[in-house]
C-alpha positions, 0 to 999 in steps of 0.5 A, a space after each residue: 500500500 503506498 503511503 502518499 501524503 494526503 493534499 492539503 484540502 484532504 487534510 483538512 478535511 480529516 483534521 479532526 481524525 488526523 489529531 487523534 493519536 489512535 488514527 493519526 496521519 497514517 491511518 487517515 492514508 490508510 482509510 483514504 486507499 482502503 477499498 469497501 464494497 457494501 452489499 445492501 443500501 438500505 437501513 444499515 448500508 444507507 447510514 454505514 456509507 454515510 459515515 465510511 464516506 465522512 471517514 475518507 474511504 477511497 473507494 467504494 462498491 455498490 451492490 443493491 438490486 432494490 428500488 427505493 420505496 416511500 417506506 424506506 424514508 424511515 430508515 434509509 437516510 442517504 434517500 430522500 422524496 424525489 428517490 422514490 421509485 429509483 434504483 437504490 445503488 443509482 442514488 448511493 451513487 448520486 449521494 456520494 458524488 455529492 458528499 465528496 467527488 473525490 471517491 471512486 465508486 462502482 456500482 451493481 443493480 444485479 442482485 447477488 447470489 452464491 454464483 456472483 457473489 465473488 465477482 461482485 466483491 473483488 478487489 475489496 479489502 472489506 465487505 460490510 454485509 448490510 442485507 436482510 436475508 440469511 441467504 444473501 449473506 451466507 453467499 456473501 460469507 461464502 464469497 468472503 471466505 473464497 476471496 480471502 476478504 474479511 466480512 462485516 456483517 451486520 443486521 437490524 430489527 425492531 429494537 435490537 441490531 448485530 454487528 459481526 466482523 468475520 475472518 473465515 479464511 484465517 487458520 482459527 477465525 470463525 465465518 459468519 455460517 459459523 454463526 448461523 449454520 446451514 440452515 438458513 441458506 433458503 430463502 426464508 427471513 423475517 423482514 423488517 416489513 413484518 416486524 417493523 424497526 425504530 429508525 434511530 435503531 438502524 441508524 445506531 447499527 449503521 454507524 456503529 458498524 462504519 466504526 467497526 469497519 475503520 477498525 478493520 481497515 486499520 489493523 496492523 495500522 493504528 492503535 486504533 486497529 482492532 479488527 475484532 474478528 469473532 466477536 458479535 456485538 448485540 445491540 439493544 435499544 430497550 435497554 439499551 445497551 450492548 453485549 459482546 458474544 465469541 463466535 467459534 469456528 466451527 470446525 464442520 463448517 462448509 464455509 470455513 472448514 471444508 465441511 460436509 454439505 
């Protein structure tokens, strides 16, 4: 990764990252030659895109295949009226050209499965996984896993969110089918169409997992490189607070381990 110093209008923009001594100068460069494809635009990846764009992210793949409907107003925030009826990774698109035309940003309106996925996401250094279904995101693990790229999966409902960041192809990190296993790779989830969700409670999971993610991004960087991997935050808006739970590998996972289908 090359380590060219940041223009003086980049530097002041990230100044107040650049003063923080677990971010610092270095991790601002890392951030702004870090590559991150975001897979789902909606209550999670909408706020999460907002603030990896703010953190300087230098480039970004986009991948939701979803219209925007008046009912993602809610939630959905890089969205707004005129919106409506449009391709969502079309208007992430547009929202990034003018949060800062600087980025590089490719996008894909396909919907991803098992066969594309890998394509969808090569040449990421991160996927930060922000679909609603089991099935979409075991691809996307699966994919994650292949391709050797850490994954970021997070997911919202009602009051309560996850966030997860996984490292299967490591020798000893478990992969988000670790978590779920096998038995949610049909397409079966609840929604949040069903069960309703608090905005406030997606944009929390939203921006927590931009935070996660610049933790990842920084690893072997900063001080502030942390990458967490296994570890599964629970967020509870009730309360609210947050627990922390370990995710083992699962050593008959067909995701991680070469297990059995």
């Amino acid at each position: 990764m090359s380590s060219a110093p940041l223009s003086p209008q980049r530097l002041e923009r990230f100044a107040r990252h650049i003063v923080l001594p677990e971010i610092g100068g270095a991790g601002q460069v890392a951030l702004s030659q870090s590559h991150v494809a975001v897979i789902g635009l909606g209550g999670i990846g909408s706020p999460a895109l907002q603030y990896l764009a703010a953190a300087g992210i230098g480039q970004f793949t986009l991948v939701d295949n979803d219209a925007v409907d008046a009912s993602n107003l809610q939630r959905q925030t890089i969205f707004s009226a005129r919106d409506v009826g449009h391709g969502k990774a079309v208007g992430a698109r547009r929202w990034l050209a003018n949060f800062d035309d600087t980025l590089k940003v490719e996008i894909s309106d396909t919907r991803i499965t098992a066969e594309n996925a890998g394509s969808m996401i090569a040449g990421a250094g991160l996927v930060l996984d922000g679909t609603d279904n089991f099935a979409t995101r075991l691809a996307v693990s699966d994919a994650c896993v292949a391709a050797g790229i850490p994954l970021l999966s997070a997911a919202v409902g009602r009051f309560q969110g996850q966030v997860g960041a996984f490292a299967g192809h490591l020798p000893g990190q478990s992969c988000y089918r670790c978590f779920v296993g096998d038995a949610f790779d049909a397409e079966d989830c609840d929604t949040c169409a069903e069960d309703g969700m608090l905005g406030a409670m997606a944009g929390w999971t939203g921006s927590f997992a931009a935070m996660q993610a610049v933790r990842v991004l920084l690893g072997g960087v900063s001080a502030f490189g942390d990458p967490q991997f296994g570890k599964l935050h629970i967020l509870d808006g009730m309360a609210p607070g947050m627990r922390t739970l370990t995710i083992a590998k699962d050593p008959a996972c067909k995701g991680c381990c070469g297990g059995a289908s």
